[in-house]
C-alpha positions as CSV (number, residue, x, y, z in Angstrom):
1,X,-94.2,-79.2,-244.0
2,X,-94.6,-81.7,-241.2
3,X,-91.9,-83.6,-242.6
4,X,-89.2,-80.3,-242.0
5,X,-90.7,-79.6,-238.8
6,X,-90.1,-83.3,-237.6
7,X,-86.6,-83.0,-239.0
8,X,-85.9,-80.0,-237.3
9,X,-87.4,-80.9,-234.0
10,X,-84.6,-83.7,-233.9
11,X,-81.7,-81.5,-235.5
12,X,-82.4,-79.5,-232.3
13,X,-82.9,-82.1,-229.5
14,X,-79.8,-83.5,-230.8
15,X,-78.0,-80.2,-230.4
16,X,-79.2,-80.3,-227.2
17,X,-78.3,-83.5,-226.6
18,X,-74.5,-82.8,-227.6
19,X,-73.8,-79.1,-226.1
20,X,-71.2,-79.4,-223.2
21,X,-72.2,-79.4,-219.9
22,X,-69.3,-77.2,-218.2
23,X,-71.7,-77.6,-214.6
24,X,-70.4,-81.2,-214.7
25,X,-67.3,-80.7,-215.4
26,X,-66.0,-81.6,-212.1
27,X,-67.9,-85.0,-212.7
28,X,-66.9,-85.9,-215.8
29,X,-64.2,-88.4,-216.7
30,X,-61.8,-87.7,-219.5
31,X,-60.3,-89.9,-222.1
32,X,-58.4,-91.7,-219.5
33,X,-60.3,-91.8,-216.7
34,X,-59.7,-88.9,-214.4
35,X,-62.4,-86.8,-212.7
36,X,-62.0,-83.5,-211.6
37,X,-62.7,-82.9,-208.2
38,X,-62.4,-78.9,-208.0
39,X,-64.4,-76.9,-210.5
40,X,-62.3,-74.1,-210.1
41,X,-64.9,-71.4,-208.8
42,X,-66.3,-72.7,-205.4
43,X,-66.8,-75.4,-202.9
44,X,-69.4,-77.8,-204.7
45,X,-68.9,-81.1,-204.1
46,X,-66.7,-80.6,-200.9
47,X,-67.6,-79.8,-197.4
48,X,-65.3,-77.5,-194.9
49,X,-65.2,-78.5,-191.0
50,X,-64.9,-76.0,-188.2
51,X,-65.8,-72.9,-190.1
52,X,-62.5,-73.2,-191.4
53,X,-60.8,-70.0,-193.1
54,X,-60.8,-71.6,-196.7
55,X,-61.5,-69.6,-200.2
56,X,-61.3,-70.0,-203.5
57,X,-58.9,-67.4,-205.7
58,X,-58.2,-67.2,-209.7
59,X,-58.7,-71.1,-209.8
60,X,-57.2,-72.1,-206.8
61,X,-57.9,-73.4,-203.3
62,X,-56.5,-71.1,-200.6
63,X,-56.6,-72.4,-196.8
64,X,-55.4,-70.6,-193.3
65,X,-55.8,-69.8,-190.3
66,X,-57.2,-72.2,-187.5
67,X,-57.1,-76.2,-188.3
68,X,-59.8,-77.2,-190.3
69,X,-60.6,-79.8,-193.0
70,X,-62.4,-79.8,-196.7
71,X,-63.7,-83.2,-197.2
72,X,-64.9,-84.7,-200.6
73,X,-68.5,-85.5,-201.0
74,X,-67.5,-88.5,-202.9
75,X,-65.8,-91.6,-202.0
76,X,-63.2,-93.9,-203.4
77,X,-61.3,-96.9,-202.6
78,X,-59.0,-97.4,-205.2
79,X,-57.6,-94.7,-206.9
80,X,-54.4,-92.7,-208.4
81,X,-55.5,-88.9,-207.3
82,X,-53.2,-85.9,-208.1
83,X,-52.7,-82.3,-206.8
84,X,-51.0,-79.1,-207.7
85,X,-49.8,-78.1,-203.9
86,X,-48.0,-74.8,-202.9
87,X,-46.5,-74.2,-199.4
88,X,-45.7,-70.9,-197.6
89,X,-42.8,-71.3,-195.6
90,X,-42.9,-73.3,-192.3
91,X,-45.8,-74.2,-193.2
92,X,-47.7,-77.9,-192.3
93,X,-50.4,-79.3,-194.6
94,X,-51.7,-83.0,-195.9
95,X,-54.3,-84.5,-198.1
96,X,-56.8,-87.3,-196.2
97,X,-57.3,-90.1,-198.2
98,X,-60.3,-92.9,-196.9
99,X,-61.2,-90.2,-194.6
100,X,-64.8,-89.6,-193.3
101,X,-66.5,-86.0,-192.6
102,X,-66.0,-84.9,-189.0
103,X,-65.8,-81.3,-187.4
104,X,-62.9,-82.1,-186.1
105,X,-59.4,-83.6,-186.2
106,X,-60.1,-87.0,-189.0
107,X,-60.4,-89.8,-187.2
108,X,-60.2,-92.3,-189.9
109,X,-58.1,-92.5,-193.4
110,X,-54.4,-91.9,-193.5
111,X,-52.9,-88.5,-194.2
112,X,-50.3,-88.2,-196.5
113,X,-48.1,-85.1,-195.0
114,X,-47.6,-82.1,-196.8
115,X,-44.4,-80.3,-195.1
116,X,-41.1,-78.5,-196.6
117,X,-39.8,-76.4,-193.8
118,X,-42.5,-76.8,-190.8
119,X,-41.0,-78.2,-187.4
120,X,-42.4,-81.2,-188.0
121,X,-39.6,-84.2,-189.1
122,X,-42.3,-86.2,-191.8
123,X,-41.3,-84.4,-194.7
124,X,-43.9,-83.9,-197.8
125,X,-45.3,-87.4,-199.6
126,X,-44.9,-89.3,-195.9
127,X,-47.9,-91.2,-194.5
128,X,-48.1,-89.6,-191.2
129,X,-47.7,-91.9,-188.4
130,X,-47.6,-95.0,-190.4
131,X,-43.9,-94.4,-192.9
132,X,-42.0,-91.3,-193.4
133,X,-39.6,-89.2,-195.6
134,X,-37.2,-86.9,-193.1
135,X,-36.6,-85.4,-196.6
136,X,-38.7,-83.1,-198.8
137,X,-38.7,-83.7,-202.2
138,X,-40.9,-79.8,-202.8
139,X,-40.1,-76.4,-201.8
140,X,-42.0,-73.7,-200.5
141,X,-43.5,-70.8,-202.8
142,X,-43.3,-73.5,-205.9
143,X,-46.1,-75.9,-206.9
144,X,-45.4,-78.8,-207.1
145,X,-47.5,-82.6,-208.0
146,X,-48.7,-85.0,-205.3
147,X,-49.2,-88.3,-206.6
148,X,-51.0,-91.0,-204.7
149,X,-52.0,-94.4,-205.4
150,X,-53.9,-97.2,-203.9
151,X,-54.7,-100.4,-204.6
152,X,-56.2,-102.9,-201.9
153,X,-53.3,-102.5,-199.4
154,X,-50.8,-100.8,-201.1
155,X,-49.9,-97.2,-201.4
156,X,-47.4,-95.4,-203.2
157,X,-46.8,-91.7,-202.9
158,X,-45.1,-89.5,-205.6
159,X,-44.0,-86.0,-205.5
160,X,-43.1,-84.6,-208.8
161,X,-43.2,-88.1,-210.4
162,X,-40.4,-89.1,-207.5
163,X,-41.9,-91.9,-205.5
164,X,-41.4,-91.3,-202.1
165,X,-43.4,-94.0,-200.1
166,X,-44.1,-97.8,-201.0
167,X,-46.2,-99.4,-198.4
168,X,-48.0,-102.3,-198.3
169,X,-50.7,-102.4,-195.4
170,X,-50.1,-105.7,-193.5
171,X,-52.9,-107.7,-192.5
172,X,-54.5,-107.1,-189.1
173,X,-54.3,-103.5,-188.7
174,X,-57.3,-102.4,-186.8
175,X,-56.0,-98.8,-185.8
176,X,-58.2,-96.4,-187.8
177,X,-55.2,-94.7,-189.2
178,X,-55.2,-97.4,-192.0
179,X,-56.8,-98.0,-195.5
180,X,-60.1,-99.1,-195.0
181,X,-62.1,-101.7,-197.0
182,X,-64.6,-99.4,-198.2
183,X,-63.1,-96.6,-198.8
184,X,-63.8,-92.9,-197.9
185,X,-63.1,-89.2,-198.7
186,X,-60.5,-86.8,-199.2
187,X,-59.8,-84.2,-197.2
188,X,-57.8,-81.0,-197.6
189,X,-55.7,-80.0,-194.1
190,X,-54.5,-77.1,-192.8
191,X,-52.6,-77.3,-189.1
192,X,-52.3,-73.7,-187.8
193,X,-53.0,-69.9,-188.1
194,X,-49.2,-70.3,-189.3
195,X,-49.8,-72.5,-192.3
196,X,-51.1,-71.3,-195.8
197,X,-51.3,-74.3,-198.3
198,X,-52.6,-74.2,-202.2
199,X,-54.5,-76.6,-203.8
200,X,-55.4,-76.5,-207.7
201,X,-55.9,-79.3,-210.8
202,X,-57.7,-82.2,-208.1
203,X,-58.5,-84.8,-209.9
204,X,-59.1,-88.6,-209.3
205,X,-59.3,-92.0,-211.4
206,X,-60.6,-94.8,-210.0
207,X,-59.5,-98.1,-210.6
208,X,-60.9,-101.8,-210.4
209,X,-57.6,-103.4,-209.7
210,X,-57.2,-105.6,-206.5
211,X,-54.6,-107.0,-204.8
């Protein structure tokens, strides 16, 4: 009799043991690497600045109104990290990469520009201030895929598998708009009571390369 119940005791701690933790999904690594960032449902595991007007609707991030920021709790250095984006007309968006939290405008990181129609010349998949696209590879009202990749210096930025920016950091850039040795957040933008921007499927893999 003891001999069923100790056999039963581990049948069940090893169910246990092997029932999927959907909690962690946004923490867990699949088969090749990537992490979830977004679980789909809320705001765990990112931060909004400013009181920002951001929500969360069938699966997707929805942000508006004044500028504000959603910054990642976690950091990385080097990465590939993709997003499913969606514009509104005229509006102007970005993703923060090596970004810190602030509650304001980011003062570190780079921003690679989300834009299809806004005012604004830098065109979607252009590092703001740094290299640009006058040319937008996305259009409003579709989703589209931001690809971004960056290894010690270098950063490449793809939209829709297109690669739109190759740049390779050179040495002795001390302006905070740069990649930074150790790293930092993400951080979703949105520029004015004019933009709305759509983020869904965030994900992340970091990589131990080095240039």
């Amino acid at each position: 009799m003891m001999k069923s119940m100790g056999i039963a005791a581990v049948a069940v701690l090893c169910a246990t043991l092997f029932i999927p933790s959907h909690s962690g999904a946004a923490d867990e690594a699949d088969e090749k690497g990537w992490i979830s960032l977004f679980n789909g449902k809320d705001f765990t595991g990112w931060r909004i600045s400013e009181n920002g007007d951001w929500k969360v609707e069938d699966g997707v991030i929805v942000g508006g109104g004044k500028r504000s920021h959603v910054f990642s709790d976690k950091k990385f250095k080097d990465f590939e990290f993709k997003a499913e984006c969606q514009l509104e007309p005229g509006s102007n968006s970005g993703i923060y990469f090596h970004s810190d939290y602030v509650e304001t405008w980011p003062v570190v990181g780079l921003e690679v520009q989300l834009n299809n129609t806004h005012g604004d010349p830098r065109k979607t998949g252009s590092l703001w201030g740094v290299t640009h696209t006058f040319e937008s590879a996305a259009k409003d009202n579709e989703w589209f895929e931001l690809h971004v990749k960056v290894v010690g210096k270098h950063v490449q930025t793809f939209v829709n598998g297109k690669m739109i920016i190759d740049y390779i950091q050179p040495n002795g850039v001390t302006d905070d708009r740069r990649v930074r040795e150790d790293g930092g957040s993400f951080a979703l933008h949105a520029h004015d009571p004019k933009s709305v921007m759509k983020f869904r499927n965030i994900r992340v893999k970091p990589l131990n390369s080095k240039e």
